[in-house]
C-alpha positions in Angstrom: 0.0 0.0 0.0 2.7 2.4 0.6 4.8 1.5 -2.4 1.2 2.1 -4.2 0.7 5.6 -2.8 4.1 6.4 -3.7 3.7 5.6 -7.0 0.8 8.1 -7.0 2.4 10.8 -5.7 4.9 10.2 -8.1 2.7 10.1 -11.1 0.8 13.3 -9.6 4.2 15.5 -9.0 5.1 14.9 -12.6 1.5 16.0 -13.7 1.5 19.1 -11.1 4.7 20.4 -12.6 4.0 20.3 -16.0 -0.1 21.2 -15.6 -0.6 25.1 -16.2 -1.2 28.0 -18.3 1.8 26.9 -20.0 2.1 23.0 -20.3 5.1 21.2 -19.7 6.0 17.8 -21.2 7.2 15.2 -19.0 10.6 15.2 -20.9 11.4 18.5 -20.4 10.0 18.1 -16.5 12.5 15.6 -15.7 15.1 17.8 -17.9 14.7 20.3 -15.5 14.8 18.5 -12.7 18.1 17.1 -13.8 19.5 20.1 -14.3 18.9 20.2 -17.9 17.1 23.4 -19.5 15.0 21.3 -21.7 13.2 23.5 -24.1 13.7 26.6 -21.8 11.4 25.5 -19.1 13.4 25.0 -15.9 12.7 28.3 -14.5 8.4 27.5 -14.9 9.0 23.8 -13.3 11.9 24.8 -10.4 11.0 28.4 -9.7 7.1 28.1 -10.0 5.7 24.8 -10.0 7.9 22.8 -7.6 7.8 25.1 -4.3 4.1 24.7 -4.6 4.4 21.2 -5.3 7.2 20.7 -2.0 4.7 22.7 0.3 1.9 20.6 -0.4 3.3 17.7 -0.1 5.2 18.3 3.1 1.7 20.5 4.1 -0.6 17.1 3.6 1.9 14.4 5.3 2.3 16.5 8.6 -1.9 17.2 8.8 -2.5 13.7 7.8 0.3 12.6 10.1 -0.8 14.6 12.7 -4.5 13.7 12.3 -3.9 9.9 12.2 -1.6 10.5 15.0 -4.1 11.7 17.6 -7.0 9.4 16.7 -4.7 6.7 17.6 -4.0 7.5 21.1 -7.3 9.7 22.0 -8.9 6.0 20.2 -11.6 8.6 18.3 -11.6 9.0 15.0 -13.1 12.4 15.6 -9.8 13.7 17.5 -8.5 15.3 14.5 -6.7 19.0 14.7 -9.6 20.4 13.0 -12.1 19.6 14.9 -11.0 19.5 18.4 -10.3 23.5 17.4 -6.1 23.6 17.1 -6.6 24.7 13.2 -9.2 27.2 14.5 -6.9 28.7 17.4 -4.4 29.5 14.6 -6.9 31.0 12.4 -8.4 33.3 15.1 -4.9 34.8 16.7 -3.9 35.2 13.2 -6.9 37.3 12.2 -7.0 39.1 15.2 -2.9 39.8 14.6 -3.7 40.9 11.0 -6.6 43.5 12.8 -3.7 44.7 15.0 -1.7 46.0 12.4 0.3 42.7 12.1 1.8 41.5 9.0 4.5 38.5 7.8 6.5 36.7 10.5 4.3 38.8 13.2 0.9 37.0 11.9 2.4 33.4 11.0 3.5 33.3 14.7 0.9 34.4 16.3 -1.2 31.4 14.4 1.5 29.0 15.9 0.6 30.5 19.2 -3.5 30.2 19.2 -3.0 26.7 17.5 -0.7 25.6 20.6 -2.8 27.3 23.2 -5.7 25.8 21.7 -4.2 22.2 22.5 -3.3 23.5 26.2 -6.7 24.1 26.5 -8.2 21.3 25.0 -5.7 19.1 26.5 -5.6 20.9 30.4 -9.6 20.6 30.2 -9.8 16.8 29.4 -9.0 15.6 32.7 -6.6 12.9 33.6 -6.0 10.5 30.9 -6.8 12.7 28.3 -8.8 9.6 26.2 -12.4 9.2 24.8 -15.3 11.2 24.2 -14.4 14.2 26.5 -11.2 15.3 24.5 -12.9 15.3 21.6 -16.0 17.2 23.5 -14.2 19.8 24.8 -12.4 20.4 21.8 -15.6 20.7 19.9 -16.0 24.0 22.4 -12.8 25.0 21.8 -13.6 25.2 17.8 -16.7 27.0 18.2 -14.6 29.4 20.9 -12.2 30.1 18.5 -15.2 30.6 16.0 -16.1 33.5 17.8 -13.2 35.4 18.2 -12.7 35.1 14.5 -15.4 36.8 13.9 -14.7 39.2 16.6 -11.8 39.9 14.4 -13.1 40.3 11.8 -15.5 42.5 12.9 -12.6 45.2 14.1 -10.6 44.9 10.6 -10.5 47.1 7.6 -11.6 46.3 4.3 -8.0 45.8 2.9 -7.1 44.0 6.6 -10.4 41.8 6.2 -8.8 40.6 2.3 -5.5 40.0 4.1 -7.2 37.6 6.3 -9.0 35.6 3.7 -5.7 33.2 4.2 -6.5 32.3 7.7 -10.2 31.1 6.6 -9.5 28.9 3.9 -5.8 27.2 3.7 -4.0 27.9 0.4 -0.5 26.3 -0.6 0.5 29.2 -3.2 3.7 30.3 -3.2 6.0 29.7 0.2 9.5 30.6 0.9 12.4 28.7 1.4 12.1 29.6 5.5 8.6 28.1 5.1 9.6 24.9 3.6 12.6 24.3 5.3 10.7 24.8 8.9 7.9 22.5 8.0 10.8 20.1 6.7 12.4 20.4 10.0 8.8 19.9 12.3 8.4 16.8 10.0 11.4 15.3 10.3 11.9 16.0 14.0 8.4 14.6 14.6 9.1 11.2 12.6 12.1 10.4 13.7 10.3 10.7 17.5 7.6 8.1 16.3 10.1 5.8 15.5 12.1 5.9 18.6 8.8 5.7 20.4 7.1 2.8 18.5 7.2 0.0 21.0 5.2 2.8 23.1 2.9 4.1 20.4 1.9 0.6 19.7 1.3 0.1 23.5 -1.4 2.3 23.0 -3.6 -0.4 21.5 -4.4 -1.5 24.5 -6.2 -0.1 27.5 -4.2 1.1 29.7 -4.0 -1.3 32.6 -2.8 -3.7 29.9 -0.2 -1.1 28.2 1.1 -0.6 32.2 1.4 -4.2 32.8 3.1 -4.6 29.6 6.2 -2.1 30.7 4.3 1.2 29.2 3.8 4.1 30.0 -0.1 5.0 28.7 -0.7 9.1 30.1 2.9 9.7 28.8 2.8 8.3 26.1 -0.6 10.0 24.9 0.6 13.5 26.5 4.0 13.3 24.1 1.9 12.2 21.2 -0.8 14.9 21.5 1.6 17.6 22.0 3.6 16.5 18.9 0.5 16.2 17.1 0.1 19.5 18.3 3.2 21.1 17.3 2.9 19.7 14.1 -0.4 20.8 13.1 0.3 24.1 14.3 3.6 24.4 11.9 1.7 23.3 9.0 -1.7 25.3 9.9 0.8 28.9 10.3 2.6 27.8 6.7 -0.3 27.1 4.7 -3.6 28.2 6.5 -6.2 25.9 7.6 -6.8 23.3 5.1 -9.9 22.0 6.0 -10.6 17.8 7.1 -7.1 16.7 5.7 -5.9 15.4 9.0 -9.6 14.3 9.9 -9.7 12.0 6.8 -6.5 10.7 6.3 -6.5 8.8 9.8 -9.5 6.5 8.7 -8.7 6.2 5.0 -5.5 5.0 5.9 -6.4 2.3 8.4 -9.0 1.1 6.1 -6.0 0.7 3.5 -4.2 -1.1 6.1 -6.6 -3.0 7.9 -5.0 -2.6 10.8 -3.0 -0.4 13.4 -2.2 3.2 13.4 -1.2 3.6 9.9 0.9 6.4 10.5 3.6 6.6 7.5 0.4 5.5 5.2 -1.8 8.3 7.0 1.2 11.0 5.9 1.3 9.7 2.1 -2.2 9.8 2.3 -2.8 13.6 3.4 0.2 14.5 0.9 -2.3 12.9 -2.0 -5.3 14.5 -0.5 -3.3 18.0 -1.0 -1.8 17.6 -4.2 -4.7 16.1 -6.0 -7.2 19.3 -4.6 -4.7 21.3 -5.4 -4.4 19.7 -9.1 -8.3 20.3 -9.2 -8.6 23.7 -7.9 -5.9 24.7 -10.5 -6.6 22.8 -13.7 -10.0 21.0 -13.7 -12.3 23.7 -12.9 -14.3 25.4 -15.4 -13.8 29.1 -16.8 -10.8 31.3 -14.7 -12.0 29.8 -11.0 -8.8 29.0 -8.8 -10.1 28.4 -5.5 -7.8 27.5 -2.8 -7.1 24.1 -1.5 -8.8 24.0 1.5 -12.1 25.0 -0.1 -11.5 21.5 -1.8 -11.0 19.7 0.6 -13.5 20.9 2.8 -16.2 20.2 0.0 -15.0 16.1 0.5 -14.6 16.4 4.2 -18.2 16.8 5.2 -19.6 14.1 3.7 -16.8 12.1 4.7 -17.8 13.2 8.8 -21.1 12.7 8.1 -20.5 9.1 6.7 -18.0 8.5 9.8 -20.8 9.1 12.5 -23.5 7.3 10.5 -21.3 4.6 10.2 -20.5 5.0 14.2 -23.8 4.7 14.8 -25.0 1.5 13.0 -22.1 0.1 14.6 -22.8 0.9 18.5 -26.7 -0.1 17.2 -25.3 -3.5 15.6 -22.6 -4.3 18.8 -26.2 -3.4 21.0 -28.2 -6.1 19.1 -25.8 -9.1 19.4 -26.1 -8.4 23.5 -28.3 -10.0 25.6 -31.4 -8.1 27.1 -29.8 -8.0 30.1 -26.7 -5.9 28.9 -27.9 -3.4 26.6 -28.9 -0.8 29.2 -25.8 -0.4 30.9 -24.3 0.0 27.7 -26.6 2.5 26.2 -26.1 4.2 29.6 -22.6 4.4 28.8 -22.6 5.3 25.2 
């Protein structure tokens, strides 16, 4: 499965460089890539194309990293950074930077900030253990908080200050710097290379966590590490690129359903890195008359039906798991669902 999604992202790259007002054959794609200016196109495919093409894939594997990340160790597919509110604390401190007078460097850090206190509050408010319906309860609040002081913000901008913030409402991978790229390299690389020193522990987390303590784990720990580097991640990615809407909410689920089984972590992150390129590909190329939405209007256009298919699905299954029960045992367990 992964060697399959790699081959996708491959085939995609090669069509996201040489897609475009001014088409690029694969040839000369790979020419330029190679160093060699074939037919005078290396400065369209390395100046142009491929930053767009590096941020969103680096963009879509840390939110689908991320996403799948947190659901594992919350055990909810719903804990995603979009909607326990970490994507909507960096939206609201950035727009309400931008209102200050804010601009560059000022406004992407201040989105870092609301995205990490969004997760201190989220995570502070979720009681000990930090698992199950609560976390992803509370962060529900925390979104529709956050909500509201965006529109706060909104209210107290200007008209050219409002435009400014149109960025921090729907995620866009346009044109980023090298400092962009290079710290959402960094985040990402730092991040993995902590999953895989810590993936006797991750894998604990299967378990409850009177098994995962009897095992030699350590389960609050572990989950408190992974949801702040879930965290941390998100945030990087949310303050580069805006909030791309349901990437790391969807990634999680497709990829265990690839799988079958486990986390799915490194198929998660090639799976939100083809969720970004390919709404990228359609916002860009595939939509009728001079419309170029960004990304995240994309994406959030296949994310809701994909929640609402989630919960129906939830449902019938608690209804199904109730019927097999005996009489006896259903109403403590509708009591606790």
């Amino acid at each position: 499965m992964v060697l399959l999604l790699l081959v996708c992202l491959t085939a995609l790259s090669v069509v996201a460089l040489g897609a475009g007002a001014v088409p690029v054959p694969p040839v000369e794609v790979a020419g330029a890539l190679l160093g060699l200016d074939v037919g005078g196109s290396s400065f369209i495919v390395l100046g142009l194309r491929l930053p767009r093409l590096l941020l969103a894939l680096l963009a879509g594997a840390a939110l689908g990293l991320a996403g799948a990340l947190l659901q594992s160790v919350v055990r909810n597919p719903l804990a995603s950074p979009d909607i326990v509110g970490i994507t909507g604390g960096a939206s609201a401190t950035a727009v309400l930077a931008i209102a200050g007078g804010a601009s560059g460097w000022a406004v992407s850090g201040a989105a870092l900030g609301g995205a990490l206190g969004a997760a201190a509050v989220v995570f502070l408010a979720s009681g000990r253990g930090v698992a199950g319906a609560r976390f992803v309860v509370v962060g529900i609040a925390v979104a529709f908080l956050a909500q509201g002081v965006l529109g706060f913000a909104l209210t107290r901008a200007s008209l050219v200050q409002a435009e400014s913030a149109y960025f921090w409402l729907v995620g866009s991978v346009g044109s980023p710097s090298d400092s962009d790229l290079l710290l959402l390299a960094v985040t990402l690389a730092v991040v993995v290379l902590a999953l895989v020193l810590g993936a006797h522990a991750l894998s604990l987390q299967a378990f409850d966590d009177d098994t995962a303590r009897a095992l030699g784990g350590r389960p609050v720990a572990t989950r408190v590490l992974a949801i702040a580097g879930s965290s941390i991640l998100a945030a990087i990615a949310v303050a580069v690129t805006g909030p791309i809407a349901f990437v790391a909410f969807v990634s999680g689920p497709l990829a265990r359903r690839m799988r079958g089984r486990g986390p799915a972590l490194a198929t998660a992150a090639l799976t939100g890195a083809l969720i970004v390129l390919a709404a990228d590909l359609v916002s860009q190329n595939l939509l009728p008359g001079s419309l170029r939405p960004p990304v995240g209007l994309i994406t959030g256009a296949l994310g809701a039906p994909f929640l609402l298919w989630i919960l129906v699905r939830g449902e019938r299954g608690s209804a199904r798991s109730r019927a097999r029960l005996p009489t006896r045992d259903r109403a403590p367990m509708m009591e606790e669902t």
